[in-house]
N, C-alpha and C positions, 0 to 999 in steps of 0.2 A: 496436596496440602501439607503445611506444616506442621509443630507441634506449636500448643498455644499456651502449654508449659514444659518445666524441664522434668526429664526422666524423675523416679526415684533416683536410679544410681547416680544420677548427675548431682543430684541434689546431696547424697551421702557425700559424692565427693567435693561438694561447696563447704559442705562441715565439714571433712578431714582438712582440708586447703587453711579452714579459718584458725582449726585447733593446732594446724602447722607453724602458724605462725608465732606462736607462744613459745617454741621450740628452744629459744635462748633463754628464755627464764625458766625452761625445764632442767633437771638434773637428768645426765646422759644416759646412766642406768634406769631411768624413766622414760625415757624417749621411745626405747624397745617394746616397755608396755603401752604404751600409747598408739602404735603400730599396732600391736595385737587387737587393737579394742577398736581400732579403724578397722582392721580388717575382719574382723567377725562381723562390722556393722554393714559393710559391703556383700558378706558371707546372704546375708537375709534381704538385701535391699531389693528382690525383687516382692515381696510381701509391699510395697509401696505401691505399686504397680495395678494390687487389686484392693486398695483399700485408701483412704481419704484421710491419712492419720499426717499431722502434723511431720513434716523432715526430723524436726529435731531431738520430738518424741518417738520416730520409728526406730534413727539412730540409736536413742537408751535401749530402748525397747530390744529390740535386735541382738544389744552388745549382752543385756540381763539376761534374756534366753539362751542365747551360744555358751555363758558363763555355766548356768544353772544344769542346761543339757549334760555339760561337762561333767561338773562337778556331780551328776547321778550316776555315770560311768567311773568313775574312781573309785 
């Protein structure tokens, strides 16, 4: 049987996909951060996997902890 929805990760990467496309209206030394902040939201996407939370709020979510985690290591 199939899936009768998409992954998490699939879903992270429907919002990286949508935030790509704003790319020309981004400034290019922004673009780098923007990548980082996809990828850290990818870094957690499997936390979707066990839990009923909104894509687009896992996505914040994801990127604010990877941030935070960080920023207690420094």
């Amino acid at each position: 049987m199939g899936r009768n929805s998409p992954s998490s990760r699939m879903e992270i990467e429907q919002i990286a996909s949508e935030i790509r496309k704003f790319y020309r209206l981004i400034p290019l030394e922004d673009r780098e951060l923007i990548e980082d902040l996809i990828s850290r939201a990818k870094e957690m996407a499997y936390l979707g996997s066990v839990t009923n939370l909104d894509p687009y709020f896992l996505f914040l979510l994801s990127v604010i902890i990877s941030i935070k985690k960080e920023k207690q290591f420094l």
